[in-house]
Each structure stands twice: as structure tokens, then as C-alpha cells.
N, C-alpha and C positions, 0 to 999 in steps of 0.2 A: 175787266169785263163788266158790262151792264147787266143790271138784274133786269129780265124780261115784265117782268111783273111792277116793281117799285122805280125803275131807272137808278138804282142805287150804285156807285159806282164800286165798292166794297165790297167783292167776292170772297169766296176761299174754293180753293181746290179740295173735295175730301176723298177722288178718287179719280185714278187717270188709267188707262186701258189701251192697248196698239189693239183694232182692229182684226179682226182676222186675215186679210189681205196686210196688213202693217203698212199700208196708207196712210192710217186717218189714226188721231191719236182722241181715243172716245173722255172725256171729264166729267166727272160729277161736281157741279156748283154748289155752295149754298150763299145764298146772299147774309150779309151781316147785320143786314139793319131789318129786313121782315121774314127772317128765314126761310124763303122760298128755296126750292131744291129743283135746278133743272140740270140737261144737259146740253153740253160744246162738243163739237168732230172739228178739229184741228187738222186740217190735211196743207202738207210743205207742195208750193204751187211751181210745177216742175214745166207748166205747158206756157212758156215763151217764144209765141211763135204770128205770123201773119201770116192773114188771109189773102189770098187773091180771089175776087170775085168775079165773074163772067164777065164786068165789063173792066176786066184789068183795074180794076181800083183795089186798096188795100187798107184792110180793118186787122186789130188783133183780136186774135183767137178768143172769142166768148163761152165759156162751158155753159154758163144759165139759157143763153139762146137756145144754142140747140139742145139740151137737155130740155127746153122746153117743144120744142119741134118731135120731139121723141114722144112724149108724153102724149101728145097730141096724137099720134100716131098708135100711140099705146093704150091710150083711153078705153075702160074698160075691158080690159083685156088681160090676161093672169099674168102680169110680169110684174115683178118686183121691183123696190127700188133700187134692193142690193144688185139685180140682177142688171140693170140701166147705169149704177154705179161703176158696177163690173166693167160692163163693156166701155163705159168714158175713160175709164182709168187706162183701161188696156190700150184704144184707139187711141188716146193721148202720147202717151208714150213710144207708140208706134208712129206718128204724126211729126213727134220732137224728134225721132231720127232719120226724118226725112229732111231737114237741114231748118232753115229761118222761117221758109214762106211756104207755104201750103197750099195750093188750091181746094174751092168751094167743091171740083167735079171730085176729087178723092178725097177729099170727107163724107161727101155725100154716098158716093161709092163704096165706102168702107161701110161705113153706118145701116146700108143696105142688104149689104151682106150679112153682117152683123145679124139685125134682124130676121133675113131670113131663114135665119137657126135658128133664133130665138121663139120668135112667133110670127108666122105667114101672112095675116092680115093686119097686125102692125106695118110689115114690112109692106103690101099692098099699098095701105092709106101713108106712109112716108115715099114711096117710092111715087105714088102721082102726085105727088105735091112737087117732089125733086124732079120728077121728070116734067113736068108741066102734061101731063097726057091732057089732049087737047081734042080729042074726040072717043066713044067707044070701042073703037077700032082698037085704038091705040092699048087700053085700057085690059081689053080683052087678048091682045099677043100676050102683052105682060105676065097676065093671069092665065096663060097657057105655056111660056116658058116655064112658069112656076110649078103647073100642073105634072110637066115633062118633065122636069127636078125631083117633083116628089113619086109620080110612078114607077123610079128607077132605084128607090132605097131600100 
């Protein structure tokens, strides 16, 4: 493991940790040549799988991408990262038992839902990105099914 700081290649382990989820395996470094101390999330990559995208072409599954589409979506807004972690980890795993290939409209679908428990105007600003809303109109049903969701809880 490289040191962040010196590029040294000389680490030591002085502390390793499972996650609360027991995902991600948390380490404490220290480097041997400027003793800097950082830390590694070691997570076993369980999500081998392809995309299918609208126009039938196929890509593998990227976590960074949409993790950053989420983000995007979530921009200042009170979600955590655990909580974005949370829901990837979870949707992944649900994604891998849905066999090799996956389509872009149930990712996106799931990811939707997702959010819209999570927090409602996250879910808004990811949901017209995905959906292409292409006019007011369009923009404003959305924001009224959603209203009708939440008047009933």
C-alpha cells in the first residue's frame, strides 16, 4: 500500500476493523519511512455484472459513476455517506441476483425508490435527470405523484 503522503511503498497494518455492516474491512496504516498514519476500507467486490443501456449497448457495472449521479442528486442535502453506502451495497447485491446483465431502466428504478425514502428532493433532482422530464408539465405530475405518496402516511 502507498503512503498517501510520501508515495512510500512500506506500510504496516497497526489496526484492522469489519465495518458495522461487515462489508468493508476498516485499517489503520502507518507508513515506515515518514510515519504518516492514514486509513484503507478494503471492501471484497461482489458486483460482476453488465449493463444494458437504452440503446442495447453494454458496459460493466460502475459503482463510482453512479455513486457519483447520487451525489449529484444529493448535493447538499442531509444524507450521509454511510447512508449512500448503505443503499449501494444493498442495491448491488440485489442487482447480482438478478442474473449477468442488468438493465440501465432498473437501476435507475431501484435507485429512485431508494431515495424516495431516503430524501424527496434528492429523489426529485435524480428522478429528472433519469427521466429526462422535458418540460414543466412533466416535472410537476412527478412532484404530485410524490405529494399523493406522501399525504397518505
Amino acid at each position: 500500500m502507498l503512503c498517501p503522503k510520501c508515495k512510500h511503498e512500506d506500510t504496516r497494518v497497526l489496526d484492522s476493523r469489519e465495518t458495522h455492516e461487515q462489508r468493508e474491512i476498516r485499517r489503520r496504516r502507518k507508513c515506515a519511512q515518514c510515519n504518516h498514519r492514514f486509513t484503507t476500507f478494503e471492501r471484497v467486490e461482489s458486483t460482476n455484472f453488465i449493463v444494458i443501456k437504452k440503446d442495447e449497448s453494454r458496459e460493466s457495472y460502475n459503482r463510482e459513476k453512479l455513486q457519483r449521479g447520487i451525489w449529484k442528486a444529493c448535493e447538499k442535502r442531509p444524507v450521509t455517506q454511510e447512508q449512500v453506502d448503505t443503499m449501494l451495497n444493498e442495491l448491488e447485491e440485489e442487482w447480482a441476483r438478478m442474473g449477468k446483465e442488468v438493465s440501465t431502466k432498473a437501476l435507475g428504478e431501484h435507485v429512485m425508490d431508494r431515495l424516495r425514502k431516503m430524501d424527496e428532493v434528492a429523489y426529485i433532482r435524480f428522478a429528472s435527470v433519469y427521466r429526462h422530464f422535458k418540460d414543466i408539465e412533466t416535472f410537476q405530475k412527478e412532484l404530485h405523484k410524490l405529494l399523493g405518496s406522501t399525504e397518505h402516511k
